[in-house]
C-alpha positions as CSV (number, residue, x, y, z in Angstrom):
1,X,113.2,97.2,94.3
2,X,109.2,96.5,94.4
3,X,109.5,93.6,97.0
4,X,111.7,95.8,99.1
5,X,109.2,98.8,99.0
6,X,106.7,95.9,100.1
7,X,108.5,94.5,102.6
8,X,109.0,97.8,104.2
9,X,105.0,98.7,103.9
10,X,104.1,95.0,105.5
11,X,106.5,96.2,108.4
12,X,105.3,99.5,109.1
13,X,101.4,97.9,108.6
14,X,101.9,94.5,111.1
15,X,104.2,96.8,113.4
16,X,101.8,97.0,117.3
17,X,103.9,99.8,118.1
18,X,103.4,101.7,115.0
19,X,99.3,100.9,115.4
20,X,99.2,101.5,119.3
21,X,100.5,105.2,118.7
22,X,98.2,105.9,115.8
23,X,95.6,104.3,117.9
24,X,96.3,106.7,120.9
25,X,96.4,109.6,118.1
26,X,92.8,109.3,117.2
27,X,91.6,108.1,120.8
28,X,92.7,112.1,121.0
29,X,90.4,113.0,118.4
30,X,92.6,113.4,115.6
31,X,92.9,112.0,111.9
32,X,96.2,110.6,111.3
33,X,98.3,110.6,107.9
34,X,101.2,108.9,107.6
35,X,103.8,109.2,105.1
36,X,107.2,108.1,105.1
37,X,110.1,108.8,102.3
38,X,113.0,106.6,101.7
39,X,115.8,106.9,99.3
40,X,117.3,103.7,98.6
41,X,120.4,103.9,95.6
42,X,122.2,100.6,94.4
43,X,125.1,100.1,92.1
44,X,125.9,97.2,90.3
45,X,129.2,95.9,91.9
46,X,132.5,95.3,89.7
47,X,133.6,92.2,90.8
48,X,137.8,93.3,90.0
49,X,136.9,96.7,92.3
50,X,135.1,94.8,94.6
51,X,138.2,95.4,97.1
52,X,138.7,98.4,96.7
53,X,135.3,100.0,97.4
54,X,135.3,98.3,100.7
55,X,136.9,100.6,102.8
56,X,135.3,104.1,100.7
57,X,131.4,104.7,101.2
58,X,129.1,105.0,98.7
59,X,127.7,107.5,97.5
60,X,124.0,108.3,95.9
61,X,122.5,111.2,94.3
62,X,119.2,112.0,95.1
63,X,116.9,112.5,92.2
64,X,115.5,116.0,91.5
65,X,112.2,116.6,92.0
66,X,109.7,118.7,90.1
67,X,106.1,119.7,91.0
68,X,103.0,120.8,89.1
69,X,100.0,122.1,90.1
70,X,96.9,119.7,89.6
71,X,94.1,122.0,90.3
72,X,92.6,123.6,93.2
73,X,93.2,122.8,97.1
74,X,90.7,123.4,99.3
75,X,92.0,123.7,102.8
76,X,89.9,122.9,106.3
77,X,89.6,125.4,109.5
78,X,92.5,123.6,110.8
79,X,94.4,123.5,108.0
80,X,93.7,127.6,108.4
81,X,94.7,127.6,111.9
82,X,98.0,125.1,111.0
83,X,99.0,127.8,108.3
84,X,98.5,130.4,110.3
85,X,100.6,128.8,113.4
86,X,103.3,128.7,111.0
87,X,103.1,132.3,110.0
88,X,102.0,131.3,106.3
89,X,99.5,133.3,104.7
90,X,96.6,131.4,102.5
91,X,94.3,133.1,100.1
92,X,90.8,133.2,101.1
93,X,89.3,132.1,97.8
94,X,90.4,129.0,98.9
95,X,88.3,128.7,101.8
């Protein structure tokens, strides 16, 4: 599972496409974060099933995820302007 998250990462890094548009991006005068999610389920095979499951599609559950709050965020004027774009309202205190 590790060497596949790896190979995925050298892709995206020694990808010219991928680096000429992030390139372009900053030429613009921005900052650019990138973050990608994959969800990537296996099952072990049953070798006496093994025909069958070739004509049904698999099927994965993806995990549930939880969050917890790590402290204070302290947000930028754009961040500001992003949130407020979006009709979000932000505390001030966090200015």
């Amino acid at each position: 599972m590790q060497e596949l998250g790896n190979a995925i990462n050298d892709s995206l890094s020694e990808s010219d496409r991928i680096a000429e548009a992030i390139g372009e991006i900053k030429r613009a005068g921005y900052d650019v974060f990138l973050v990608l999610e994959a969800t990537i389920g296996f099952n072990r095979r049953d070798e006496n099933a093994e025909d069958e499951e070739e004509n049904q599609p698999e099927v994965t559950e993806e995990p549930k995820r939880t969050f917890e709050a790590t402290g204070k965020i302290k947000f930028t004027t754009q961040d500001h302007r992003f949130l407020r774009a979006l009709k979000i309202a932000v505390d001030d205190e966090n200015r």
